[in-house]
Steps between C-alpha positions, in 0.01 A plus 500: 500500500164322437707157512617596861083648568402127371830270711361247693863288487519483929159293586541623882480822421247483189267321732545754791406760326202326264384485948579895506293568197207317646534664815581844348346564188617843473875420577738494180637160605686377235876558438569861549761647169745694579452896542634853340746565210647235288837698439501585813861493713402360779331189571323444863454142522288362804408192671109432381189669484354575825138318622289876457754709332620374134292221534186683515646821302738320197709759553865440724511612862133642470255511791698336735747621781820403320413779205458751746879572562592429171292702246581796807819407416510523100291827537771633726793403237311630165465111426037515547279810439346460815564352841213258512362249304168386566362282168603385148357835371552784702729649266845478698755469204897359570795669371766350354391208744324167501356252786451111484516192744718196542199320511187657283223308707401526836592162715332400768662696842691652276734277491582343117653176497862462392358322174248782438803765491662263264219492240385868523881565424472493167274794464748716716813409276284590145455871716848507531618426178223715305616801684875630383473829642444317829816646746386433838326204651372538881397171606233564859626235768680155426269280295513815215872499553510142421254514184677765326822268545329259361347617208826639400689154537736635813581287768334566843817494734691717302293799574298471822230713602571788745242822581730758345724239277601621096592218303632566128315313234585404154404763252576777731236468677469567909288248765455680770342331842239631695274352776146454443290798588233236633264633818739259670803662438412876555305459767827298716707798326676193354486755176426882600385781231872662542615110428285479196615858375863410547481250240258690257809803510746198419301421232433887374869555506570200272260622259616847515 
């Protein structure tokens, strides 16, 4: 953990947000860690943090749009104790789940460079290998998808990324494909709450 809090290893991004800090002295701004249980089941993995939501709170999908639908979401399917999550310590607690990134810094437009994903990779296999109880992975929107292949040594093209798609693992373990509950993609009902819940009761159903 504090060697992730400390990674400078992507100079774009270290010096991008050394520019946030200065601007935002009250903003987190570092590499956000991961989120909620460590023997948790499920594993949310996302794209980065977000400019004013984990960037500013350290905590996954907090204070920005994107968290909105999803800790509603994990509320609604016994996964959060409540259905918002506003900072690092408002007391919202995961069940039996646990959120990280792709990439753990926030790039520039958010957009991280092809190398970036490479080099944060690392920290997203170690999650995956320190959790055995791990069953389900749900990767939010393509460049998740394509981490979690990576970090587990898979090819790309022989599972490709589809809203809706279940891909077997090794391990017995589950991806499961989602798009990104971005502002972008709710508000052109390119994902829809029903959407969202759809795969959530996929997921319950595997666990169960």
């Amino acid at each position: 953990m504090n060697t992730l809090l400390r990674c400078t290893d992507c100079p774009r991004l270290a010096g991008f947000l050394a520019g946030v800090r200065e601007r935002h002295a009250d903003y987190h701004a570092r590499p956000v860690a991961p989120f909620g249980d460590p023997r948790a089941r499920l594993l949310i993995v996302g794209l980065a943090p977000g400019m004013h939501g984990a960037n500013r709170s350290g905590r996954p999908f907090t204070g920005d749009h994107a968290g909105i639908l999803l800790y509603k979401t994990l509320h609604a399917f016994g996964f959060a104790s409540r259905p918002v999550s506003v900072a690092a310590d408002d007391g919202l607690q995961l069940h039996d789940c646990r959120i990280t990134n792709a990439v753990k810094c926030l790039p520039p437009q958010n957009k991280p460079e092809p190398a970036e994903i490479r080099t944060c990779n690392r920290y997203l296999a170690n999650e995956l290998a320190a959790a055995p109880e791990l069953r389900v992975i749900l990767a939010l929107g393509l460049v998740a998808h394509k981490a979690v292949l990576l970090a587990l040594g898979l090819k790309q093209s022989a599972l490709p990324f589809a809203h809706g798609a279940r891909h077997a693992l090794p391990a017995g373990r589950l991806l499961i494909d989602s798009y990104h509950c971005s502002r972008y993609n709710t508000q052109t009902r390119r994902l829809t709450s029903a959407d969202f819940s759809d795969v959530f009761r996929r997921i319950r159903a595997e666990l169960d």
